[in-house]
C-alpha positions as CSV (number, residue, x, y, z in Angstrom):
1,X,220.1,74.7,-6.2
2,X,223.4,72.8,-6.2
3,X,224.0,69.6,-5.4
4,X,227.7,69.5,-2.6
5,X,227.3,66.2,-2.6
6,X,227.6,64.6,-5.6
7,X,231.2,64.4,-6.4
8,X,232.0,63.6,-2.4
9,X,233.2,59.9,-4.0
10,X,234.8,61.3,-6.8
11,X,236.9,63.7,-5.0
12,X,238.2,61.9,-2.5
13,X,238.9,58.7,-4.6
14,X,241.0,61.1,-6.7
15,X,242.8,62.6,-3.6
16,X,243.3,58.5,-2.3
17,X,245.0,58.2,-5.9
18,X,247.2,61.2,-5.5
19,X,248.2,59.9,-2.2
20,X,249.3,56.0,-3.5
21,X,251.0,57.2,-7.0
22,X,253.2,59.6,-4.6
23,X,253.7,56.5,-1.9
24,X,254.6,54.1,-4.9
25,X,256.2,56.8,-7.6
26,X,253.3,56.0,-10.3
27,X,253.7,58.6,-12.5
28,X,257.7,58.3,-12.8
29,X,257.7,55.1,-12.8
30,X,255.1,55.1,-16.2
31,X,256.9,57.7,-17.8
32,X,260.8,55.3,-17.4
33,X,258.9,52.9,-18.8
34,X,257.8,54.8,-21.6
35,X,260.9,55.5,-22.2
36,X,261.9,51.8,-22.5
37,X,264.0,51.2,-19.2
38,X,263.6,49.3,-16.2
39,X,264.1,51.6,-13.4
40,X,263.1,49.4,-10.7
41,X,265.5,50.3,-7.8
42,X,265.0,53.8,-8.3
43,X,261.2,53.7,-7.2
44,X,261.5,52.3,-3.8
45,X,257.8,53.1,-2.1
46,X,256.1,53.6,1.0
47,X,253.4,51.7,2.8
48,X,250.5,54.0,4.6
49,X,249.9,50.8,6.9
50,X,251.4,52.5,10.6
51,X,251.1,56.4,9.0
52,X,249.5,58.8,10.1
53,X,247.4,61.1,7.7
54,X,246.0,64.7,8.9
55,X,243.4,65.4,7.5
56,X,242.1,69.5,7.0
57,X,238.8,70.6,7.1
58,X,236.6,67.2,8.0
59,X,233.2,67.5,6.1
60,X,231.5,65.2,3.2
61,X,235.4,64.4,1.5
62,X,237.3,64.5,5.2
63,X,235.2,62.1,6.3
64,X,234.9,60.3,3.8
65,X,239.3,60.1,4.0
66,X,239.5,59.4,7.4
67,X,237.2,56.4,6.7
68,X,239.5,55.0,4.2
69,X,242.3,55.9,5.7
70,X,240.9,53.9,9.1
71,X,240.6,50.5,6.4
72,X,244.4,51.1,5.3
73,X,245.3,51.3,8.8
74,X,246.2,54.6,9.2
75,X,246.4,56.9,12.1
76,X,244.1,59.8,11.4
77,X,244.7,63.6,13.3
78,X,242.2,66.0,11.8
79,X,241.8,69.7,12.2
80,X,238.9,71.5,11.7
81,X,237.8,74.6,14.3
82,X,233.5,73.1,14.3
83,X,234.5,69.6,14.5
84,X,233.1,68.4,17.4
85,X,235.0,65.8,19.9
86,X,231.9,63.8,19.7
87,X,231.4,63.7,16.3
88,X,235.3,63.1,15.4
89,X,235.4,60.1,18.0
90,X,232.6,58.6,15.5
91,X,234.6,59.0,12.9
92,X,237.3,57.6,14.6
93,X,239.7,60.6,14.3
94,X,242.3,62.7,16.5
95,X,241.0,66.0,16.9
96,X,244.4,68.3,17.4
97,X,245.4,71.6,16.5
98,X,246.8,72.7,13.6
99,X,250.3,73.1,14.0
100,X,250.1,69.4,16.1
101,X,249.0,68.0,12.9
102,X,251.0,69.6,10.6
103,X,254.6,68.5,12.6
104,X,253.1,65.1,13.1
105,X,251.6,63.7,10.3
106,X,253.1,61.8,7.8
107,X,250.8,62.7,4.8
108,X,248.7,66.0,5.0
109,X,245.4,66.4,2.8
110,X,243.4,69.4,2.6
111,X,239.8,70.0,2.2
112,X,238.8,73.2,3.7
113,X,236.9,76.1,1.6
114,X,238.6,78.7,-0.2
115,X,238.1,82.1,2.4
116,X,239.8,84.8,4.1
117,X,240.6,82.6,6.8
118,X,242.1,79.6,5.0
119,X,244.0,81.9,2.2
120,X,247.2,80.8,2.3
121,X,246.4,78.8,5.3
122,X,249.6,76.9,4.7
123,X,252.6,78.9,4.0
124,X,256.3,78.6,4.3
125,X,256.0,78.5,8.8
126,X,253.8,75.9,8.7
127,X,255.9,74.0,5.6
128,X,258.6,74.7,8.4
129,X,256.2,72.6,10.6
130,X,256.0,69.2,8.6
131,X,258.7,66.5,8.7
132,X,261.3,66.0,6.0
133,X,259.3,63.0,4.7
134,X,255.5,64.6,4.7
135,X,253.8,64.3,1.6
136,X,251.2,67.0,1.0
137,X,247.8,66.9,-0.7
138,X,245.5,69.3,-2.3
139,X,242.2,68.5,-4.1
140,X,240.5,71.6,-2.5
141,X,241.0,75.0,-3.8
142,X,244.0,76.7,-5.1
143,X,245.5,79.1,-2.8
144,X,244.9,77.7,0.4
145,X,249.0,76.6,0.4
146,X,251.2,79.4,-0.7
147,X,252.4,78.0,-4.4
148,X,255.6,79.1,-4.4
149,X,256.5,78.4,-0.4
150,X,255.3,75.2,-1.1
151,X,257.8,74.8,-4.8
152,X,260.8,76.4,-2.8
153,X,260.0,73.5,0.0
154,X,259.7,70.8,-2.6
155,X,262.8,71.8,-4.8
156,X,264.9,72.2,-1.4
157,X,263.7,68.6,-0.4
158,X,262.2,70.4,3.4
159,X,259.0,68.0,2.8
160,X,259.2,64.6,0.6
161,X,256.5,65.7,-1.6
162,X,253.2,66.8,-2.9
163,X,250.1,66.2,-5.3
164,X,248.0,69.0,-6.6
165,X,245.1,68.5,-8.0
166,X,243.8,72.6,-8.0
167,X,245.5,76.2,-8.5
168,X,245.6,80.1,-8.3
169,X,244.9,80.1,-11.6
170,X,243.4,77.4,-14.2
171,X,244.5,76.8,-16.5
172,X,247.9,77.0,-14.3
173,X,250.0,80.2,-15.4
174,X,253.9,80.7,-14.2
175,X,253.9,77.0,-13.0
176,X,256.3,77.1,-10.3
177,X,256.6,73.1,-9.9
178,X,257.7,72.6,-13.8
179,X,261.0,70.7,-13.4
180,X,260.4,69.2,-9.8
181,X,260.4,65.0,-9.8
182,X,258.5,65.0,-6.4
183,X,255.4,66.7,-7.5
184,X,252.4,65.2,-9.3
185,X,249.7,67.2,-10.8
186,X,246.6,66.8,-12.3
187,X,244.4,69.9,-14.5
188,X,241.3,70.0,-11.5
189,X,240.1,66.4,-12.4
190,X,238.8,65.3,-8.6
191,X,235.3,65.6,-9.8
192,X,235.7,64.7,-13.3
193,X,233.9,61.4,-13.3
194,X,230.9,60.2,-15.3
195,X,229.5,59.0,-11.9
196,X,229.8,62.3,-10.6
197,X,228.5,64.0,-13.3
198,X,225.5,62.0,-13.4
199,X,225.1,61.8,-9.7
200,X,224.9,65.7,-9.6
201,X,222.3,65.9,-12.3
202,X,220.0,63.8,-10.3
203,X,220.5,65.2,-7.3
204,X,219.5,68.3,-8.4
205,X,216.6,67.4,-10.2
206,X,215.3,65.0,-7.3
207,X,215.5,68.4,-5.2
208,X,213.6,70.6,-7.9
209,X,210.8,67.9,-7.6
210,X,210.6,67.5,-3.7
211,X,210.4,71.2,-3.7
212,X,207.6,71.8,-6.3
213,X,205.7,68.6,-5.2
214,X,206.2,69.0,-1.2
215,X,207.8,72.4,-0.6
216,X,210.8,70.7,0.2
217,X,214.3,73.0,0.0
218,X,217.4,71.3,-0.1
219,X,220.8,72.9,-1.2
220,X,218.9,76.2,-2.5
221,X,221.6,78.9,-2.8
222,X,219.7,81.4,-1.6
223,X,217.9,80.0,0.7
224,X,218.7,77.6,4.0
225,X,218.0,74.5,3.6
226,X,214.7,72.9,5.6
227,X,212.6,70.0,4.8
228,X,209.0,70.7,3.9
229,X,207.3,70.2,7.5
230,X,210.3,72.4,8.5
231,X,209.5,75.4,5.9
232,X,205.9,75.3,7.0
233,X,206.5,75.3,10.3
234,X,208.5,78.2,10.2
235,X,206.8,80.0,7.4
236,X,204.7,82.5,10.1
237,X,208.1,83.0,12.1
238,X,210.3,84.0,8.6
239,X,207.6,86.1,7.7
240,X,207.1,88.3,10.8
241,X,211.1,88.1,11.0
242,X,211.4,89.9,7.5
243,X,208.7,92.3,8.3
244,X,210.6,93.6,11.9
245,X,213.4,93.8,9.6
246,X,212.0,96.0,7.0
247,X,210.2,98.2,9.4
248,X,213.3,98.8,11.0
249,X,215.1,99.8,8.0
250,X,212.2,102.2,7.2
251,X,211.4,103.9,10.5
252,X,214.9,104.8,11.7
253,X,216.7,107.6,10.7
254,X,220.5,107.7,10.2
255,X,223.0,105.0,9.3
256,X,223.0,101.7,10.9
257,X,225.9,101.0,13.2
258,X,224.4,97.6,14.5
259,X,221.4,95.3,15.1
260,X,221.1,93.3,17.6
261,X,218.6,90.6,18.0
262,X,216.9,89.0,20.6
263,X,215.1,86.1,21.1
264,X,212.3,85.5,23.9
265,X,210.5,82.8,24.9
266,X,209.6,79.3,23.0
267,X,209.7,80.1,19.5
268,X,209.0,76.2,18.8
269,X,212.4,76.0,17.0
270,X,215.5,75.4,18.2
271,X,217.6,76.9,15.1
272,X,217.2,80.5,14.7
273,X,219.6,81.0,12.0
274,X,217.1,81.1,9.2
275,X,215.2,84.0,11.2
276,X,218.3,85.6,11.9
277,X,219.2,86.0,8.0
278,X,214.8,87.1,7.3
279,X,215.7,89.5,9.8
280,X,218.9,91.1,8.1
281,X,217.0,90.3,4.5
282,X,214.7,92.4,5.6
283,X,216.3,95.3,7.0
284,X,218.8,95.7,3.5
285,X,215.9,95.4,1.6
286,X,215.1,98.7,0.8
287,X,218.6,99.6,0.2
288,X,219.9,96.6,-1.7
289,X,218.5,95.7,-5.3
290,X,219.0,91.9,-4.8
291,X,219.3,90.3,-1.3
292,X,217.9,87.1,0.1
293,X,218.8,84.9,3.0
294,X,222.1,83.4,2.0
295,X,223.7,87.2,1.0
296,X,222.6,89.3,3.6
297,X,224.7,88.4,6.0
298,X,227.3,89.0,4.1
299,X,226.2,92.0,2.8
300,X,225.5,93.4,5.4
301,X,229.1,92.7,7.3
302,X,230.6,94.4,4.0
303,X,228.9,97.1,4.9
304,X,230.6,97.5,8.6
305,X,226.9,96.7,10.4
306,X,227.6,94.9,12.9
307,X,225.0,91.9,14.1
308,X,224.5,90.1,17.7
309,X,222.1,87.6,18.7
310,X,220.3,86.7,21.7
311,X,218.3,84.6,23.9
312,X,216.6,86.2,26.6
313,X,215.6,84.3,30.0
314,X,213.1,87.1,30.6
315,X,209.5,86.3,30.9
316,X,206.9,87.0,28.2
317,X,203.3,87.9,28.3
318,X,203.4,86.2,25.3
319,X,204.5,82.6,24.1
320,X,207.9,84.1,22.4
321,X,209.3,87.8,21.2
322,X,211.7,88.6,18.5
323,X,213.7,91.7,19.6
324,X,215.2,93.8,16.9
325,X,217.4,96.8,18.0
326,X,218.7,98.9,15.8
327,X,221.7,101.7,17.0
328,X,222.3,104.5,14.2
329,X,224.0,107.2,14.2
330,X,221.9,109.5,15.3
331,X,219.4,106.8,17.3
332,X,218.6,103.8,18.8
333,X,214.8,102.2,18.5
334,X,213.6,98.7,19.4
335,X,210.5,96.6,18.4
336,X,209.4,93.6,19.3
337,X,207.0,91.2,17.3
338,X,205.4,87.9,17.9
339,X,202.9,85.7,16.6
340,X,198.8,85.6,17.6
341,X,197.6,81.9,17.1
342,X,200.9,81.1,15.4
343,X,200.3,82.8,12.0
344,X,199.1,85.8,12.6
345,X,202.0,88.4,13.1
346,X,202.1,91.6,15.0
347,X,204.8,94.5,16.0
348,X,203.9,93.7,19.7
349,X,205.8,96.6,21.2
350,X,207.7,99.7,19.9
351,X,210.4,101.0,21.9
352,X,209.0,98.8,25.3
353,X,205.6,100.4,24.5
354,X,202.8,97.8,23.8
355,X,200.9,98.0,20.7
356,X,200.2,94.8,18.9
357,X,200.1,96.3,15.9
358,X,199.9,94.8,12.1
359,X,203.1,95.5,10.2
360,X,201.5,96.0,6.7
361,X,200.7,98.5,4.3
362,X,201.0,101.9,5.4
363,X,201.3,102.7,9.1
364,X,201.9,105.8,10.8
365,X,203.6,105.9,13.9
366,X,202.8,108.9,16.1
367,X,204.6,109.6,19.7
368,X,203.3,111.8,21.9
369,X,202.3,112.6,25.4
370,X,199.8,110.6,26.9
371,X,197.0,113.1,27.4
372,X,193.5,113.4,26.0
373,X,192.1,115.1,22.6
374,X,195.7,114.5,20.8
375,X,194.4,110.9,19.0
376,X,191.3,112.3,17.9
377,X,193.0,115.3,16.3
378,X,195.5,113.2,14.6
379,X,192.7,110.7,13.2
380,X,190.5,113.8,12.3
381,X,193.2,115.5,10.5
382,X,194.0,112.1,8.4
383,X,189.8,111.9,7.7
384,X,189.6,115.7,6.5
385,X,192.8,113.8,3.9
386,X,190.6,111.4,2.8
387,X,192.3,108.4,4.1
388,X,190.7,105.6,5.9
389,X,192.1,104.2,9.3
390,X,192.1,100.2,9.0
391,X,194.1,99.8,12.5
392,X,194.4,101.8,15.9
393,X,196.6,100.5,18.7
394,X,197.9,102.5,21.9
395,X,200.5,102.5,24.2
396,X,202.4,104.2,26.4
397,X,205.3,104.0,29.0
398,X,203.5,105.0,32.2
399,X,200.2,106.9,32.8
400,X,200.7,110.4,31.9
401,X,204.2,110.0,30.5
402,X,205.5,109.1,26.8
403,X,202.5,107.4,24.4
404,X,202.4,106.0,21.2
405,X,199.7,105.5,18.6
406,X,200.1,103.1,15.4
407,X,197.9,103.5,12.6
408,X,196.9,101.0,9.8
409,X,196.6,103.2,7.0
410,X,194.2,102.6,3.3
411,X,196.8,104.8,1.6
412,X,199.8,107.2,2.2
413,X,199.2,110.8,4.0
414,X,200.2,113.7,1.5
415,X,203.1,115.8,3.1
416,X,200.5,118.7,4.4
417,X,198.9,116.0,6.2
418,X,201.8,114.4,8.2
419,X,202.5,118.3,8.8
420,X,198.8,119.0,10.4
421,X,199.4,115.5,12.5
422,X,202.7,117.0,14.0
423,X,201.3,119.8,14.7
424,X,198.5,118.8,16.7
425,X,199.5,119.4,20.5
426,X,201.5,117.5,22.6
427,X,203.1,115.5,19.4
428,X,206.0,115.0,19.5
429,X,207.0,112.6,16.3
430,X,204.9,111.1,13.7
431,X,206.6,109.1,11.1
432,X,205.0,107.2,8.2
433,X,206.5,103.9,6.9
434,X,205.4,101.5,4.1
435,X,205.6,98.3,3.8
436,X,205.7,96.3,0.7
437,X,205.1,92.6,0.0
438,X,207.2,90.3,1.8
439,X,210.2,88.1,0.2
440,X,210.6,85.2,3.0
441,X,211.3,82.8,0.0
442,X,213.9,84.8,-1.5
């Protein structure tokens, strides 16, 4: 667990203090001091009263800005692609484009993750952007402004300056702002507080403690986060989620091209992102040593499999479906699963074929043509094995057309065995999967 929201104070306090020593020259006019003069018309300030700040990326620390920024009377433009209007009326913000903000604002403070998206988000076009007396901010993550666009900029006097508080490298090599009077740094300090500090460490151990004493999870990296009524709720859902995934992964053959999942019916939740991610968990997980909710998205984008999602108005004989379809290349096969009684799950249909089947242990999964004899071969043929059948369900497409059978198995069939099932007439496919334990909390 971590715990995002115990330096929020600390970091933008630190950035509010970046932004007032570069309004009132702090630092230089310290260091003329120290060096016994009295500089005092060479350090003529600026109020923020009337000015308007943009603010990048408004989460915990942009909203906490903006709020300050409001009290100091300030004009506040944010930026940020999820902000709603809604939600950045309540805090009282502009919501604007980038490039509106960035030739508008009169002081510019970032606080956006570091990504592929926001690498070098700012860069010598959109320095190009700002006026000549923007002041620009930093108390994110190095990298997000280009270093050395943003030095040239500063050392040509394009922008009136900037306070960096994080780098491309720290400890900072190559400095490119050594030597420039309208920069002020600091060596990553915006959560260096004893507050902070302490408020993290309690944080996280108040969330160890609602999770072992309620189930609670909050701010688990590898896992989404869901109060305790939440995570039992959807317990029964994440589990038969990871177990359409897995049998998936095990029963197609070929690579995976995509996955594309569907949603039927009144699932009781209105956030299906955590099933989403027990979906995908399960499908990498018997190709991938360590995966769990958080990585597998990821993972499995780095792996070129592409992933949709879906919610179907179609009618269900059931109260809700979760569709998985998988496309390889040599394939395509769909299941559907649902739960009986809400905790009981079941592969409800395979390939549009109803089945209800469990999705546990050993199952064998035989296709065929829907005529009589070929089940009771196939079962005698797994007896004469020695293997006992804990599960049989049917289906088929139509009467007389394409049928399939799904068996609960004791133990796995031997290779001569699958062999003897396959070759019983009018089989057409028979393939064994098995399904280990589930991992929905991990």
């Amino acid at each position: 667990m971590i715990a995002p929201g115990g330096n929020t104070i600390s970091t933008f306090e630190h950035a509010f203090a970046l932004l007032l020593s570069m309004c009132r020259q702090i630092p230089r006019a310290h260091d003329s001091m120290e060096a016994g003069r009295w500089d005092r018309k060479q350090f003529m300030g600026t109020e923020l009263k009337g000015k308007v700040l943009g603010i990048i990326g408004v989460g915990r620390i942009g909203g906490a800005i903006a709020k300050r920024a409001l009290a100091f009377e300030m004009r506040v433009l944010a930026f940020d692609p999820i902000l709603s209007p809604l939600k950045a009326k309540s805090l009282g913000v502009e919501l604007v484009s980038l490039n509106e903000l960035l030739s508008t604002s009169d002081f510019i403070t970032v606080h956006v993750p570091k990504s592929d998206k926001t690498f070098n988000m700012i860069a010598k076009e959109q320095i190009n952007l700002m006026k000549p007396t923007c002041r620009l901010i930093n108390t994110a993550r190095g990298g997000i402004i280009n270093e050395q666009d943003l030095a040239e900029a500063l050392r040509e006097k394009r922008i009136a300056g900037a306070a960096l508080d994080v780098y491309t490298s720290e400890p900072f090599k190559d400095n490119p702002f050594l030597g420039l009077d309208n920069v002020i740094m600091t060596p990553h300090l915006a959560a260096s507080t004893s507050e902070a500090q302490l408020t993290v460490a309690v944080d996280v151990a108040r969330q160890l403690i609602d999770y072992l004493t309620t189930g609670a999870i909050v701010n688990a990296v590898n896992v989404p986060s869901m109060d305790s009524e939440t995570r039992r709720e959807m317990m029964p859902l994440l589990y038969l989620a990871e177990r359409l995934g897995l049998f998936q992964s095990l029963f197609v053959k070929g690579r995976p091209k995509s996955i594309e999942i569907e949603y039927i019916g009144d699932l009781g939740v209105s956030d299906t992102y955590p099933i989403t991610t027990s979906i995908i968990a399960g499908f990498l997980r018997p190709v991938i040593e360590t995966v769990n909710m958080i990585s597998a998205p990821l993972q499995l984008q780095a792996r070129g499999v592409e992933v949709s999602e879906k919610r179907s108005p179609i009618a269900s004989s059931y109260a809700f479906e979760i569709g998985v379809t998988v496309t390889t290349d040599e394939e395509t096969h769909n299941v559907r699963g649902t739960l009986f009684n809400k905790t009981d799950p079941r592969i409800c249909t395979i390939n549009g074929m109803r089945v209800d089947a469990k999705p546990e242990g050993y199952m064998l999964v035989c296709t065929n043509e829907d005529k009589p004899l070929i089940i009771g071969r196939v079962c005698t043929a797994i007896g004469d094995a020695g293997v006992n059948i804990a599960n049989l369900m049917l289906g088929r497409a139509d009467r007389g057309g394409q049928a399939v059978t799904v068996l609960n198995l004791d133990s796995p069939l031997d290779e001569a065995t699958l062999k003897k099932c396959i070759e019983v007439p009018h089989v057409t496919e028979v393939r064994q999967v098995a399904l280990p334990e589930a991992h929905t909390d991990n």
